[in-house]
C-alpha positions in Angstrom: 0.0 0.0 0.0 1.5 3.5 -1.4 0.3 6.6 0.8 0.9 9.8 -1.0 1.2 13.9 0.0 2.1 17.0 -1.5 3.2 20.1 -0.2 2.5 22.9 -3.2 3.7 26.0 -3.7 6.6 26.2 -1.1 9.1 29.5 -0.9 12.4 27.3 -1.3 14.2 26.5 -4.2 14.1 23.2 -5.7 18.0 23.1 -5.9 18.0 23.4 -1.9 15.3 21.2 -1.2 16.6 18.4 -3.1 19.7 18.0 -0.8 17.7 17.3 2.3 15.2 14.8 0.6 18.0 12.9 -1.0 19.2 12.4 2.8 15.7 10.6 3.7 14.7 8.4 1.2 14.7 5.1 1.5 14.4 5.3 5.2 11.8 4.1 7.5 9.5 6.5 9.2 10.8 7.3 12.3 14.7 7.1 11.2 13.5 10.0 8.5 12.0 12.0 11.5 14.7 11.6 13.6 17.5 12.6 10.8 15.4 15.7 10.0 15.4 17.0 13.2 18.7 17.2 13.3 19.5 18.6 9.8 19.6 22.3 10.2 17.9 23.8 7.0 14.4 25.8 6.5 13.5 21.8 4.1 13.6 20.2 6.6 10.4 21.5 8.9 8.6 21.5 5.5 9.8 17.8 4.7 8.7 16.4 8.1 5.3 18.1 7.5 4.4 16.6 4.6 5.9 13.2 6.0 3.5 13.6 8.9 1.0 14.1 6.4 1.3 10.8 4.7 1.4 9.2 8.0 -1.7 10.6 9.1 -3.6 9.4 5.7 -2.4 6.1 6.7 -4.3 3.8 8.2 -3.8 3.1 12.1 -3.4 0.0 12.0 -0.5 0.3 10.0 2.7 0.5 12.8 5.1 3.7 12.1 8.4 1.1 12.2 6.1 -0.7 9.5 6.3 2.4 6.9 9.5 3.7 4.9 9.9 6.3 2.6 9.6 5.1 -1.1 9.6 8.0 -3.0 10.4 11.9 -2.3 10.9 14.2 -5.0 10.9 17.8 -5.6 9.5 19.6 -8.5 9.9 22.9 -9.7 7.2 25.1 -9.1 6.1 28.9 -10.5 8.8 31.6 -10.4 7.6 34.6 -8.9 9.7 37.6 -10.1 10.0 40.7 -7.9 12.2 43.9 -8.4 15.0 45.1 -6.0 16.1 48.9 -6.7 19.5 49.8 -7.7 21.8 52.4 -8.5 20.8 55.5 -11.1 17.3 54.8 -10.8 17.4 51.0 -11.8 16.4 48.0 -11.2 17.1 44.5 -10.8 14.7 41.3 -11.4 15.0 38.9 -8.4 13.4 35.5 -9.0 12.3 34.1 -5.6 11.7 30.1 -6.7 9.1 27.9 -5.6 8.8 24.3 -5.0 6.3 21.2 -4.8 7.3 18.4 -2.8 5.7 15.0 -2.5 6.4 12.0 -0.8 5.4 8.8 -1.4 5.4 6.2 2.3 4.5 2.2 2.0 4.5 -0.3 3.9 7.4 -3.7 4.1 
């Protein structure tokens, strides 16, 4: 049994998100809560949301120790593009990247 979440829409680069989720996958559920504690990066309270998520769609009588993490990947969401001002009355296009994460649990 495959239990899926999503997380849309998030303010963090792909590039930097994709360095925390390599760390978890393939891990069971409590080892990828435990090693995202400890990882100090803005991904990883967003990761163990969404893992929570999937955990909670999951059925209780499924065990947590039961459950690893299959799949976790991170997609490129929309760019939103905002202006910074500069020198002689200029300015600058700063693109402020967006990500959708999803993560895919199942059971042994």
């Amino acid at each position: 049994m495959d239990i899926k979440s999503t997380a849309k829409f998030l303010l963090i680069s792909p590039r930097k998100a994709r360095l925390v989720a390599d760390e978890i996958r393939g891990y069971s559920y409590p080892e990828a809560m435990d090693t995202l504690r400890f990882i100090p990066r803005k991904t990883s309270l967003l990761l163990s949301k969404v893992l929570k998520s999937a955990r909670s769609s999951a059925d209780d009588s499924v065990k947590d120790a039961d459950l690893y993490v299959k799949k976790v990947y991170v997609d490129e969401g929309p760019t939103l593009k905002r202006f910074r001002p500069r020198a002689k009355g200029r300015g600058m296009q700063r693109l402020k990247r967006t990500s959708h994460i999803t993560v895919v649990l199942s059971n042994n």
